[in-house]
C-alpha positions as CSV (number, residue, x, y, z in Angstrom):
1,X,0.0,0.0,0.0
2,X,1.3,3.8,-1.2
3,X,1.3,5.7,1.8
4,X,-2.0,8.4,1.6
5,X,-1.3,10.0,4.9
6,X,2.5,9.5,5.5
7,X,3.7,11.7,3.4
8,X,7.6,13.1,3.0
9,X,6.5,16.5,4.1
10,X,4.6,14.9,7.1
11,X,7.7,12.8,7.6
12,X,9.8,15.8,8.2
13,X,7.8,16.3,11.6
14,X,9.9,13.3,13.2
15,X,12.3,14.4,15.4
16,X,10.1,17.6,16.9
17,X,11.3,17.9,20.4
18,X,8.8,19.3,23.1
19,X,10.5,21.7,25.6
20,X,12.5,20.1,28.6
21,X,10.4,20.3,31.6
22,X,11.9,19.6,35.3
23,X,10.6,18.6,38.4
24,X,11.4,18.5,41.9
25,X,10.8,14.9,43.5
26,X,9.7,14.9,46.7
27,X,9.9,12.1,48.8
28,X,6.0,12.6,49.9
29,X,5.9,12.5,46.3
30,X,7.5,9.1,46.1
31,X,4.9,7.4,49.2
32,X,1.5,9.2,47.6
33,X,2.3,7.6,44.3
34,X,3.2,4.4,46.1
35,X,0.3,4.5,48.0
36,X,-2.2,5.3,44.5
37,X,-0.7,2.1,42.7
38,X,-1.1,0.0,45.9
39,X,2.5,-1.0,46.6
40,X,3.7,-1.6,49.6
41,X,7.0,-2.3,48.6
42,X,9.2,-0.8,51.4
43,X,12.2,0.5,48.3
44,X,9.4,3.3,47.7
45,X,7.9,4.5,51.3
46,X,10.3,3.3,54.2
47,X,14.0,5.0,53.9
48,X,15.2,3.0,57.1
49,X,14.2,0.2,55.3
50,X,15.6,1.2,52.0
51,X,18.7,2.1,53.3
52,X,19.8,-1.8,53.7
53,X,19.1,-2.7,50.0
54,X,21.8,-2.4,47.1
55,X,20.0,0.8,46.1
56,X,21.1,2.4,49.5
57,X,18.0,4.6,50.3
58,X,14.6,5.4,49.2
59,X,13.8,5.2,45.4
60,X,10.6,5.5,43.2
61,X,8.8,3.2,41.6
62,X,9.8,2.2,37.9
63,X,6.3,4.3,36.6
64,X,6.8,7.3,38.8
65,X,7.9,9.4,36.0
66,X,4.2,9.1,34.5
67,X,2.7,11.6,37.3
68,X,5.4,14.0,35.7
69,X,4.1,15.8,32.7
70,X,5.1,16.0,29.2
71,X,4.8,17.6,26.5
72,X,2.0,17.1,24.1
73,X,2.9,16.6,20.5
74,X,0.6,17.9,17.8
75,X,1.3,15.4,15.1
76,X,-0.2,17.0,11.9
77,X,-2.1,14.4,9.7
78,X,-4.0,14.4,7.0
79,X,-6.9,12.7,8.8
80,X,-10.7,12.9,8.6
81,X,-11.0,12.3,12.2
82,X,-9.3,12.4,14.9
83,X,-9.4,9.2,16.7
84,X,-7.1,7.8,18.1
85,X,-6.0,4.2,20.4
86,X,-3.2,3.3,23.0
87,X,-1.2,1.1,21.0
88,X,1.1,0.6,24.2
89,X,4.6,1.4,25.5
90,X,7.7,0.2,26.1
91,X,10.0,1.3,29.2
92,X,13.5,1.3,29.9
93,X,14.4,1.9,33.2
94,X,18.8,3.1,33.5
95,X,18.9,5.0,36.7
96,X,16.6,4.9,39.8
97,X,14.8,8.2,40.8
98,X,15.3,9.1,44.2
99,X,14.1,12.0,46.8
100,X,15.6,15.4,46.0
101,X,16.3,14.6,42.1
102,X,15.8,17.2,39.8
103,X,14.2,15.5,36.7
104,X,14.1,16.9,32.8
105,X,11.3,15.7,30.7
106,X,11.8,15.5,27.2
107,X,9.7,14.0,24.7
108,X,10.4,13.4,20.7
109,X,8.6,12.4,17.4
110,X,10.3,9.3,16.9
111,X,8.8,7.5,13.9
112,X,5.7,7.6,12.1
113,X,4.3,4.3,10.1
114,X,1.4,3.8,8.4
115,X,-0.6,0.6,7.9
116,X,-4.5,-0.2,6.3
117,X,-6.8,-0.9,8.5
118,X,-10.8,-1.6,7.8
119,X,-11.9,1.5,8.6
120,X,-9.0,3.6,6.0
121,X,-5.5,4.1,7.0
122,X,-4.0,3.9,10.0
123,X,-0.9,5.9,11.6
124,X,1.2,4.6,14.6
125,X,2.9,7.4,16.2
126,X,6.0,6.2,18.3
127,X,6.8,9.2,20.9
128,X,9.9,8.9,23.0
129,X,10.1,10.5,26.3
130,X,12.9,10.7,27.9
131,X,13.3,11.6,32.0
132,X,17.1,12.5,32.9
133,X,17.7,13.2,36.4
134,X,20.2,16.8,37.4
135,X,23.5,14.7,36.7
136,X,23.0,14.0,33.3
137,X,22.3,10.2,33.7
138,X,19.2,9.3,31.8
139,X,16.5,7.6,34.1
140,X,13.7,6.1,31.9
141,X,13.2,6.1,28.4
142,X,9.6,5.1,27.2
143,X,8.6,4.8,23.5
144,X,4.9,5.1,23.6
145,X,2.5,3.8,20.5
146,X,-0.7,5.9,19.6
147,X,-2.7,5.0,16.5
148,X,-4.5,7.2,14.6
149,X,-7.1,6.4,12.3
């Protein structure tokens, strides 16, 4: 199938980079979120606890970095409609987040694909977000999927 919506101009929007947002992480922070996703795992709300794993004190759990925001993405398509599903994400955790990091979000226009699908032609938007803590290390990477039909 010749691409109708995937165009080489529309192609020239990958690599659009939203503007780097930081955050202050709070170790309340760190126990509220714990506490919403129901783990009791002591890594994330005990730092006497914490302090006697290999990590050496409190850290957040691998997901934190989805209560931080990011930017939005305004992927320009040729589209009827704008519908769109989850088509899911993948996460690569490199460096724990811990209480007092400073975190800079970042997200990217990665790659845009087109397929058929019944209903006309589908788009999958891959979006990378990256969250790098105050030392430069990079945290979490995630590569999230939305399809737009």
């Amino acid at each position: 199938m010749a691409n109708q919506v995937v165009t080489e101009e529309v192609r020239k929007q990958i690599g659009f980079k939203t503007e780097p947002v930081t955050y202050e992480v709070e170790r309340g922070a760190i126990r509220r979120f714990a506490e919403a996703i129901e783990d009791p795992n002591p890594l994330f709300n005990d730092e006497r606890a914490a302090r006697g794993t290999r990590f050496g004190s409190m850290i957040a759990p691998p997901t934190f970095c989805r209560s931080m925001g990011r930017g939005y993405i305004d992927v320009k398509l040729n589209l009827p409609e704008f519908r769109v599903l989850d088509g899911g994400s993948d996460w690569e955790y490199r460096e724990p987040i811990r209480p007092g990091d400073r975190i800079t979000v970042v997200s990217r226009l990665a790659d845009l694909r087109e397929a058929a699908g019944k209903l006309g032609p589908m788009v999958f938007v891959t979006i990378e977000t990256t969250c790098t803590n105050q030392f430069g290390d990079v945290c979490v990477v995630q590569r999230s999927t939305l399809i737009r039909y």
